[in-house]
C-alpha positions as CSV (number, residue, x, y, z in Angstrom):
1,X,7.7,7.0,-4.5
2,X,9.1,3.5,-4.8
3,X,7.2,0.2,-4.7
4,X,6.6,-1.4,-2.0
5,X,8.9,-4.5,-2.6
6,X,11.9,-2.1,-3.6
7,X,11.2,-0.1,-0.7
8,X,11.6,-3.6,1.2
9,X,14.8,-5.0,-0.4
10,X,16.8,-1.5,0.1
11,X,15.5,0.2,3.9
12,X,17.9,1.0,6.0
13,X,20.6,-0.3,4.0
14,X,23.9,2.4,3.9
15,X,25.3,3.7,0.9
16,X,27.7,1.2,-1.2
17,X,31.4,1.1,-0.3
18,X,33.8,-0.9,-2.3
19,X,34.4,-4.6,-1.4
20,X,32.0,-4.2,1.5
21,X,28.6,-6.1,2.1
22,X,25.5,-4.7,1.3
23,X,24.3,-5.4,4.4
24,X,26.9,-5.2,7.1
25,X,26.8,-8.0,9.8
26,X,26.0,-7.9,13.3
27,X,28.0,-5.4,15.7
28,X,28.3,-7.5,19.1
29,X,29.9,-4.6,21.5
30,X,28.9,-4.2,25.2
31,X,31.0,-0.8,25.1
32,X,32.8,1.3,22.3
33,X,36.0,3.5,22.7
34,X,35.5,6.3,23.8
35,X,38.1,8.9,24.5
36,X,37.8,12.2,25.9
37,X,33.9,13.5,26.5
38,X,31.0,11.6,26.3
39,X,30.3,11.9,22.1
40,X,28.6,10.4,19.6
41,X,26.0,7.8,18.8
42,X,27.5,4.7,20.4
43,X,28.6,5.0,24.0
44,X,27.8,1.6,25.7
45,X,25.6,-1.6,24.7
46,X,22.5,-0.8,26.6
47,X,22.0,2.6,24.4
48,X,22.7,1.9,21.4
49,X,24.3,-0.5,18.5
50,X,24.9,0.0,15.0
51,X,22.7,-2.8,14.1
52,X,20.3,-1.4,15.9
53,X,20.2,1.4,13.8
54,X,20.3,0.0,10.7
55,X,17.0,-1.9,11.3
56,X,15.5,1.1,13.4
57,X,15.9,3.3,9.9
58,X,14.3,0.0,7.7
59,X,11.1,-0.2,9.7
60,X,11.1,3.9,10.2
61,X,11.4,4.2,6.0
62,X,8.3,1.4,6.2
63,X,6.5,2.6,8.6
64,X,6.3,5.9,6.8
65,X,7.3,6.2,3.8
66,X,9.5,8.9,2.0
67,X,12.8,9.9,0.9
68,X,15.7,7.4,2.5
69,X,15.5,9.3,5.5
70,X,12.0,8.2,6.3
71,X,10.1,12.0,6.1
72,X,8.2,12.9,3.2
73,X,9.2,15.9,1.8
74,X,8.5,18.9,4.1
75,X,7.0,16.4,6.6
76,X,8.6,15.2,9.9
77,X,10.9,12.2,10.0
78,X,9.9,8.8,11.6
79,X,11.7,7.5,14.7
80,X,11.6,3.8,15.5
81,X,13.0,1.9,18.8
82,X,13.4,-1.6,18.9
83,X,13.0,-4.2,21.8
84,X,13.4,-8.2,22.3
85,X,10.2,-8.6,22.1
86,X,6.7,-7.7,20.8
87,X,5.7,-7.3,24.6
88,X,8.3,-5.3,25.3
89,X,7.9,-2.7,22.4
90,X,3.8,-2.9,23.8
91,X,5.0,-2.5,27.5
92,X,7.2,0.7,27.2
93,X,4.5,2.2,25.3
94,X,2.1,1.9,28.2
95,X,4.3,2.5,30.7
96,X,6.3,5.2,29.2
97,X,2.9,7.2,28.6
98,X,0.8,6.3,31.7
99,X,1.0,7.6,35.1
100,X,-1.0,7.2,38.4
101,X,-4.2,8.7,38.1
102,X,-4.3,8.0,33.9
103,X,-7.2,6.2,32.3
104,X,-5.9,3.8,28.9
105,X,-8.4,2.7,27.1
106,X,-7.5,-1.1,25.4
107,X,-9.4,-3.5,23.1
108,X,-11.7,-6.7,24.9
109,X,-10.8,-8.4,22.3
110,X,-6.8,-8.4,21.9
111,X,-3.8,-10.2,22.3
112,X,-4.0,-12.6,25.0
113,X,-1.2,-10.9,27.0
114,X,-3.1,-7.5,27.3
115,X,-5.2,-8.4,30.5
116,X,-1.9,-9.7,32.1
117,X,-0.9,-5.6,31.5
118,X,-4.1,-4.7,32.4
119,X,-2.8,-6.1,35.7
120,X,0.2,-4.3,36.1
121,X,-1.2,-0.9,34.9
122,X,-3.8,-1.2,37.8
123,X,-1.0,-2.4,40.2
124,X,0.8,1.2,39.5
125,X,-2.7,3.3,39.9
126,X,-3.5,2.9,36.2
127,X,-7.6,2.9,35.5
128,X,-8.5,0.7,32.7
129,X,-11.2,0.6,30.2
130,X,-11.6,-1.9,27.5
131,X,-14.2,-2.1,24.4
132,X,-14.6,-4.1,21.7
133,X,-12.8,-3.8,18.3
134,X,-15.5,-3.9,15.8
135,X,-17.8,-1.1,14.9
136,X,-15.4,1.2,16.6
137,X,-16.9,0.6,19.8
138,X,-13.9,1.8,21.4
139,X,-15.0,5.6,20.7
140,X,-18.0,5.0,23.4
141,X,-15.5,4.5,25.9
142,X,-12.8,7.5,25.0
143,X,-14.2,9.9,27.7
144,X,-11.1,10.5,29.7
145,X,-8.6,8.8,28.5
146,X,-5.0,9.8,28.3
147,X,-3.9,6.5,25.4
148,X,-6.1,4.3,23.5
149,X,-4.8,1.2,22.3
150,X,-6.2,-0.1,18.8
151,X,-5.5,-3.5,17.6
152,X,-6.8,-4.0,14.1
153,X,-6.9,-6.6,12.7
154,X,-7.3,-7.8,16.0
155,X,-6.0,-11.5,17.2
156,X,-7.4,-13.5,17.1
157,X,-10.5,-12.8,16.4
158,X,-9.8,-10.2,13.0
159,X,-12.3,-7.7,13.9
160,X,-11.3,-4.3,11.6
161,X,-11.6,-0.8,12.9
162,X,-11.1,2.8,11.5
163,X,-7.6,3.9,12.8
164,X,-8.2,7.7,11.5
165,X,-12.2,7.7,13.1
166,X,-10.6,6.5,16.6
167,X,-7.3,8.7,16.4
168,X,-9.6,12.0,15.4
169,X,-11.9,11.0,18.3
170,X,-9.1,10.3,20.8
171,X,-6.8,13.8,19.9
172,X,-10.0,15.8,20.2
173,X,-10.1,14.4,24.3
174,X,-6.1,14.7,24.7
175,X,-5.4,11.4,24.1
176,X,-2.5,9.4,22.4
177,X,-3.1,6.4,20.2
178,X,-1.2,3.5,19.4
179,X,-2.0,1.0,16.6
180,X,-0.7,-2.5,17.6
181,X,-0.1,-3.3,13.4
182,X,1.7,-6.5,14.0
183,X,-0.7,-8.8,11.4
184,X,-1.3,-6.2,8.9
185,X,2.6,-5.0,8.5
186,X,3.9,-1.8,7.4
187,X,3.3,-2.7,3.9
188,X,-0.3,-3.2,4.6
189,X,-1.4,-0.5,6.8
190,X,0.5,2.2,8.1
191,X,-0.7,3.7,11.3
192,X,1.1,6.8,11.5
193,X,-0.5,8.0,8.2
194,X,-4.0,7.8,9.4
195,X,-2.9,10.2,12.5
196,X,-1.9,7.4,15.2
197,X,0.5,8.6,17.8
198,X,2.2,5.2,17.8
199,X,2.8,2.2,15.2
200,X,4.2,-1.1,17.5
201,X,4.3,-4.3,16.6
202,X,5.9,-7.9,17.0
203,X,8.7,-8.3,14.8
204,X,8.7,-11.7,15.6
205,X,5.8,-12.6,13.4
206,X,5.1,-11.8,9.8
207,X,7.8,-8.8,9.6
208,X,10.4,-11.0,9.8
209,X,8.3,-13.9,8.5
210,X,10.9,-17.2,9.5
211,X,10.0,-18.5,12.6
212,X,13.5,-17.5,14.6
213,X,13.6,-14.1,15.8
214,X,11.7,-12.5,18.6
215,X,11.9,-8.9,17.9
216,X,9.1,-5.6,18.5
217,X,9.5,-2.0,18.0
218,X,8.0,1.2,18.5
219,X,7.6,3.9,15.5
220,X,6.6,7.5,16.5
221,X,6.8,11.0,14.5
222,X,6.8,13.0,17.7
223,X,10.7,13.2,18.8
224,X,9.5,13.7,22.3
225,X,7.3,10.3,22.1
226,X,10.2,8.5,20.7
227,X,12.8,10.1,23.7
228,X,10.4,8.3,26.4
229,X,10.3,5.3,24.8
230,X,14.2,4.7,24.6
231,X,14.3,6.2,27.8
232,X,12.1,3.6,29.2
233,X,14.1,0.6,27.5
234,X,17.6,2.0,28.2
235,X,16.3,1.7,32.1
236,X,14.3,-1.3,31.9
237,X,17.6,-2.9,29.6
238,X,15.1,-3.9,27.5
239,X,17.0,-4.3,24.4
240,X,17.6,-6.7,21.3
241,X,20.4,-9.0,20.7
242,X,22.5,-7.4,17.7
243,X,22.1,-11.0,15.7
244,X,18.2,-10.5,16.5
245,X,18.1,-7.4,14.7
246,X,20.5,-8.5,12.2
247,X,18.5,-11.5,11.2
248,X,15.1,-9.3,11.2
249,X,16.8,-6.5,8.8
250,X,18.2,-9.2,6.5
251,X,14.4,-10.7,6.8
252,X,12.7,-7.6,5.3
253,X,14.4,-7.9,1.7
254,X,11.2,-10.8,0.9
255,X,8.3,-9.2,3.2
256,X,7.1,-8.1,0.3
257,X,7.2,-11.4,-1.6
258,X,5.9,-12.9,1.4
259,X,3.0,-10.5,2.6
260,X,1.4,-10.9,-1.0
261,X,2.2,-14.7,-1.4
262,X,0.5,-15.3,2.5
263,X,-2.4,-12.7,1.5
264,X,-3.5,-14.6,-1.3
265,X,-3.8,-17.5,-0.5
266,X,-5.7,-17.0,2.7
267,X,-8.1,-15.3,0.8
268,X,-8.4,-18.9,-1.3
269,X,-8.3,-20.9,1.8
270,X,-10.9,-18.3,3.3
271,X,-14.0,-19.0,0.7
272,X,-12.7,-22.7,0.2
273,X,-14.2,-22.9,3.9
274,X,-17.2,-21.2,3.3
275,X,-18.7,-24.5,1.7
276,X,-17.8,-26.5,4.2
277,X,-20.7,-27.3,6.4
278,X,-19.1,-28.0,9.6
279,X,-17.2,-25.2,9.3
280,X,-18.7,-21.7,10.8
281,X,-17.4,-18.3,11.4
282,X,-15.2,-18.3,8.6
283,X,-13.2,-14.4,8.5
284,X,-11.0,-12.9,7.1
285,X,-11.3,-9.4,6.1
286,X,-10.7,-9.8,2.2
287,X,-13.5,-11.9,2.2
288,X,-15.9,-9.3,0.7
289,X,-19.2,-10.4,3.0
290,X,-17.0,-10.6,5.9
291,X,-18.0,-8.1,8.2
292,X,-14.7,-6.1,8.7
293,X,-14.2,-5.8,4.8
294,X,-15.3,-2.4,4.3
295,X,-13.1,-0.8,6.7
296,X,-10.2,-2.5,5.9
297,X,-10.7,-1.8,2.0
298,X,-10.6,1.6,2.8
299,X,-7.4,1.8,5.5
300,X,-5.0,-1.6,4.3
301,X,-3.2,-1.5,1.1
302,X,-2.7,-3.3,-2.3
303,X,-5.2,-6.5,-1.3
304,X,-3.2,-7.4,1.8
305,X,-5.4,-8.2,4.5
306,X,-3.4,-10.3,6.1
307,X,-2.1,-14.3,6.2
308,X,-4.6,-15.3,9.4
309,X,-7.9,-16.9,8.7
310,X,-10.2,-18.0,11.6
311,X,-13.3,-20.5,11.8
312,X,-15.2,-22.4,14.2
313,X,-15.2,-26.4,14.3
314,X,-18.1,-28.2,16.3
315,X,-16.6,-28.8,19.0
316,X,-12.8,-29.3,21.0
317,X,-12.5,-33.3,19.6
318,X,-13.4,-32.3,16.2
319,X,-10.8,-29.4,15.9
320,X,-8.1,-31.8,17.6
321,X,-8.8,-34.5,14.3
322,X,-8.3,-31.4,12.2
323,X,-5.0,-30.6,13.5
324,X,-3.7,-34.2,13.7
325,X,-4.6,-35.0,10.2
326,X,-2.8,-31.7,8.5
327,X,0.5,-32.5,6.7
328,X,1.5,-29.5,5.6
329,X,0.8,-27.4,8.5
330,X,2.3,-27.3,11.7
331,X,0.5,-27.2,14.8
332,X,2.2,-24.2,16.4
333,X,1.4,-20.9,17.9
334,X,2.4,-17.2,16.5
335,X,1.5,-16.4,13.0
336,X,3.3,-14.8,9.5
337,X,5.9,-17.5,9.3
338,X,6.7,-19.0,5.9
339,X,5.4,-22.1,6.9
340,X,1.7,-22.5,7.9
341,X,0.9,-22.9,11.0
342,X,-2.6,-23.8,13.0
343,X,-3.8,-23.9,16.8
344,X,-6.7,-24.6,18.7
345,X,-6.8,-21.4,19.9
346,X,-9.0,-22.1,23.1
347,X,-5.8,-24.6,24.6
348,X,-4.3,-21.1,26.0
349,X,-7.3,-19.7,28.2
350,X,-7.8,-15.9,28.1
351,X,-9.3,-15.8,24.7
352,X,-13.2,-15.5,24.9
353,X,-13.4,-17.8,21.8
354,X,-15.3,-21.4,21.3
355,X,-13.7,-24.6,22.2
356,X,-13.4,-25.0,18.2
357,X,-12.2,-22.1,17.3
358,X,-9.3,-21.8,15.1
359,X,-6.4,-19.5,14.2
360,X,-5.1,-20.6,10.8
361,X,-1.9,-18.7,9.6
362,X,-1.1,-19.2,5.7
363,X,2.7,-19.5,4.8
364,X,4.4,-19.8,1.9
365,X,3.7,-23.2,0.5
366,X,1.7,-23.4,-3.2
367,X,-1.6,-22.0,-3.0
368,X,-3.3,-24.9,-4.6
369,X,-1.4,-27.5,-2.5
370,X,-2.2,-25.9,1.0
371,X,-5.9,-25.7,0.3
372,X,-5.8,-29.3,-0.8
373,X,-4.5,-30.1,3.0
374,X,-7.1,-28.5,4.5
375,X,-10.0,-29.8,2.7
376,X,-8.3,-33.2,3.5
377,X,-8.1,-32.7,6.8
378,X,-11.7,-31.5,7.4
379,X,-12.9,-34.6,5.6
380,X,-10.8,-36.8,7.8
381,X,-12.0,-35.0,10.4
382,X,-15.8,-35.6,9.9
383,X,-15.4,-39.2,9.0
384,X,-13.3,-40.2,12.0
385,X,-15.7,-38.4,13.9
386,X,-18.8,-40.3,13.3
């Protein structure tokens, strides 16, 4: 097999032709011509595109690796489906696989959208459970569940937990998993190969890694699993703009470059924080006392555990000073962009986190240089606080 970052600059791109581009651009068609019969793979805009597909068989050949086809050898092939939107890859997952009467079994501690859901799945007769990410608490609360929905890390809070423990647990009581993998990335962690049913994740954030394209998908090996889930977005019309998809395939040629740049230096930024004495709950789960380390040595890949870093401030005034005095770091929210970005995360409501509390997400910029901001920061800070 390939390396990772040659994997990255060629999926999903076709075979050479003469005086073409590598890459072709973006298809913009509501409809195609089509004489005769209904034939072939593009019929009308709402079921299908050829950018589409290109960037469907780059995530699928990520996602699970193998020959350019995406299926090891002997093995099934991986299907992805894309969406506009993170929340819409997450939504037709749900709703695709739930019915009246179901139980789904979510994380307490996820995105901050997931209790809106909850809502909705309980509007259409949908029983939901929810359990904490760390120490696999979720398996105490499998007991008949039809889908269990694993976050890990999870945002923002980067609690790790052992995708092939939960998915053995949840298979043996008939259940179908999906791993949201939006902050570790395909080249970090790969779902499908530690037996989830389901890899979906934001595209908008550290796949496509430049601030400018919202963009999820869903990647399944069952071709039944993968049917309901277009079915669901060709009836919802849930689907991405062709120069959306375009600008996301074009963005995976540097994920590589990126995911190991971002990785290592939020590890530096992690234990520069650790001797800071206003600063408190510093993880990060390459920090190798940080409680989530162990799992995710075992399940993520090649040191990558991830470009987030999170830590406590005393209090809302203090973590307001931090922000303002950055200068190389914008206050913003979403994560994996090649720019840093930082929030108080407690300014959104639904996240059971401190007033202080911080969601840090490391770009691109030199290691040495970012680290230097932050330091300043938190001294400016402290001293304008007293």
């Amino acid at each position: 097999m390939t390396g990772d970052g040659t994997r990255a600059v060629r999926a999903g791109l076709p075979e050479p032709r003469a005086n073409e581009p590598a890459l072709p651009g973006p298809a913009f068609a509501a409809h195609y011509h089509l004489p005769g019969e209904v034939a072939g793979p593009y019929t009308y805009g709402r079921e299908g595109n050829p950018t589409w597909t290109a960037l469907e068989r780059a995530i699928s050949e990520l996602e699970y690796p193998g020959d350019p086809a995406g299926a090891p050898a002997g093995g099934p092939a991986a299907e992805t489906v894309t969406f506009p939107s993170g929340m819409a890859a997450i939504s037709a997952v749900l709703f695709s696989q739930l019915r009246p009467g179901d139980t789904a079994l979510l994380p307490a501690d996820g995105y901050q959208l997931l209790p809106a859901l909850r809502e909705r799945l309980e509007d259409f007769g949908v029983t939901v459970r929810t359990a904490p990410t760390g120490h696999d608490a979720q398996l105490g609360a499998l007991d008949g569940a039809r889908l269990l929905w694993i976050e890990t890390p999870s945002n923002p809070g980067l609690d790790v937990c052992d995708i092939r423990r939960l998915a053995d647990a949840a298979h043996s009581r008939g259940a179908v998993v999906a791993v949201d993998n939006t902050l570790a990335t395909p080249l970090a962690q790969r779902p499908l190969e530690l037996g989830a049913d389901f890899s979906v994740a934001s595209g908008t954030k550290a796949l496509t890694g430049h601030g400018d394209v919202l963009l999820g998908y869903v990647t399944t090996l069952d071709p039944e699993l993968a049917a309901a889930v277009r079915a669901w977005r060709k009836t919802t019309g849930a689907i991405p703009g062709p120069m959306e998809a375009w600008l996301a395939h074009r963005s995976l040629a540097t994920l590589q470059l990126r995911v190991d740049r971002q990785a290592a230096t939020a590890l530096a930024l992690a234990r520069a924080l650790h001797d800071r004495r206003e600063v408190t709950a510093v993880r990060h789960p390459g920090l190798p006392d940080d409680p989530a380390h162990a799992v995710a040595l075992r399940q993520m890949h090649g040191g990558r555990f991830g470009c987030v870093v999170s830590f406590v401030l005393p209090d809302r005034a203090h973590a307001e000073r931090f922000l303002a005095a950055l200068r190389l770091v914008d206050e913003a929210t979403s994560f994996g962009g090649v720019r840093s970005t930082a929030e108080r995360r407690g300014r959104w409501g639904g996240d059971a986190v401190p007033d202080g509390f911080i969601r840090f997400s490391v770009g691109v910029e030199d290691t040495e240089d970012l680290v230097a901001d932050v330091l300043t920061a938190l001294n400016l800070a402290q001293t304008n606080g007293i």
